[in-house]
C-alpha positions in Angstrom: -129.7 -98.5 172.4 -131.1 -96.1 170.2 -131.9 -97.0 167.3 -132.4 -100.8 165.6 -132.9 -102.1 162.1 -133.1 -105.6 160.9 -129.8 -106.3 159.5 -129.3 -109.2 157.0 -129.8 -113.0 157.3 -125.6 -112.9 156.8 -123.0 -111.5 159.3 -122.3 -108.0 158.3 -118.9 -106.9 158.0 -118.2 -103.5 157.9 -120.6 -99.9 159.3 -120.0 -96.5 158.2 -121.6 -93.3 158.4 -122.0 -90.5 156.7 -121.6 -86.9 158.2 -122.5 -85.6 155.1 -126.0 -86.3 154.8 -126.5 -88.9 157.9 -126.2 -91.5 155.9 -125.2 -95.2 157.7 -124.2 -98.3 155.3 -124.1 -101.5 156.6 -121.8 -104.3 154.2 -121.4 -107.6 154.7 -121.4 -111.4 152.9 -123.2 -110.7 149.9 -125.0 -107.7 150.6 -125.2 -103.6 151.0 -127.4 -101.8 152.2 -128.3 -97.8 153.3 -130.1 -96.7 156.0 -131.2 -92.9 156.0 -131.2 -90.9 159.4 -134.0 -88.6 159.7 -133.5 -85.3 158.7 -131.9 -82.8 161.5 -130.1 -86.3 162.6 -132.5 -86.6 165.4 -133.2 -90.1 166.7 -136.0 -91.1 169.2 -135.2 -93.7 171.7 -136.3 -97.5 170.2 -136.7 -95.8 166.7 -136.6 -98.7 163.9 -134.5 -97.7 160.6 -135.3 -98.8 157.6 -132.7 -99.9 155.3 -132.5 -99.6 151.4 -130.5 -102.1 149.5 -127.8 -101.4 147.8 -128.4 -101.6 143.8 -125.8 -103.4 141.8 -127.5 -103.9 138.0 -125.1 -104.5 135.5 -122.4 -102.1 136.5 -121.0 -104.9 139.1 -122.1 -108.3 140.8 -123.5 -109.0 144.2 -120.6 -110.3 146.7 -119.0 -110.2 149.7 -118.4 -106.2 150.2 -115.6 -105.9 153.0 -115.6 -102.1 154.2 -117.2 -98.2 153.3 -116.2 -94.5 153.5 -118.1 -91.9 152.3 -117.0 -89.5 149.2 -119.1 -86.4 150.0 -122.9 -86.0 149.7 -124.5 -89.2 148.3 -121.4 -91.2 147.1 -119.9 -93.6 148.2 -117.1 -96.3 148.4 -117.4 -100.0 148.7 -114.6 -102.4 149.1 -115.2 -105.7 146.9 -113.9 -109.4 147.1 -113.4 -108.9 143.3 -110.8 -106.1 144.4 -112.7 -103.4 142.9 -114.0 -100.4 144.5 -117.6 -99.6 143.9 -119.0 -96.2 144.2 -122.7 -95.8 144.8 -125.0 -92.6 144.1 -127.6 -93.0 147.2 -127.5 -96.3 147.1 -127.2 -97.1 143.0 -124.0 -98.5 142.1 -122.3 -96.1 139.3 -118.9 -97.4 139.0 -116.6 -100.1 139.4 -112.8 -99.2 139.8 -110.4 -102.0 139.9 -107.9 -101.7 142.7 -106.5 -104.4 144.1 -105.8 -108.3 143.1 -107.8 -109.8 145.8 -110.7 -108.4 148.5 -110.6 -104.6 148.9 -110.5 -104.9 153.4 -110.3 -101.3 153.9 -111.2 -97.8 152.3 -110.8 -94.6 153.7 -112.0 -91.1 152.2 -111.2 -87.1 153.2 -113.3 -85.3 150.7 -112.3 -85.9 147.7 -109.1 -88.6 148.4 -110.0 -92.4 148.5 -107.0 -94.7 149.9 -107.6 -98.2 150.2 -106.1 -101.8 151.3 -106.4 -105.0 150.1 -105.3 -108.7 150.1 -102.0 -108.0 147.3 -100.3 -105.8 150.4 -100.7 -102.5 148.1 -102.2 -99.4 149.5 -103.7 -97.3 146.9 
């Protein structure tokens, strides 16, 4: 074990990170939230992150946020039980895209390209 952080009082769902910027984003029932890997990516043995949550404001709504991928540097892409697909600056939602008729279960980026799945069978 190398590295801990104190998750969320609900189960979390989905973990990505970033090779970007060594980003990690945890999702899960009702929340998001960003953890930042010290610079040069180095982690000490027993080291304790320390998470950022994810903010929402009035672009979207807090709910159950299925899966991640990251868009490049900084942004990225949250599957939603609304079917939209947020996309977060840091960890400030920017933008809500709607994608799918039902919860967005998986997204998947290379660079630039975002493809996602969700409960209406489509791939987008």
């Amino acid at each position: 074990l190398l590295a801990t952080y104190s998750g969320d009082q609900n189960p979390v769902l989905c973990i990505a990170w970033s090779s970007y910027d060594n980003t990690i984003v945890t999702t899960g029932v009702k929340h998001i939230k960003f953890l930042a890997v010290p610079k040069g990516g180095a982690l000490t043995k027993g080291a304790r992150l320390r998470p950022k949550k994810g903010i929402i404001g009035k672009v979207g709504r807090i709910q159950n946020f299925y899966s991640a991928a990251f868009l490049g540097e900084g942004r990225t892409a949250v599957g939603a039980r609304s079917g939209h697909i947020y996309i977060f600056e840091k960890n400030t939602l920017v933008q809500a895209v709607e994608a799918h008729k039902g919860k967005v279960h998986a997204v998947h980026a290379v660079e630039d390209l975002l493809i996602s799945g969700g409960d209406d069978g489509r791939v987008v």
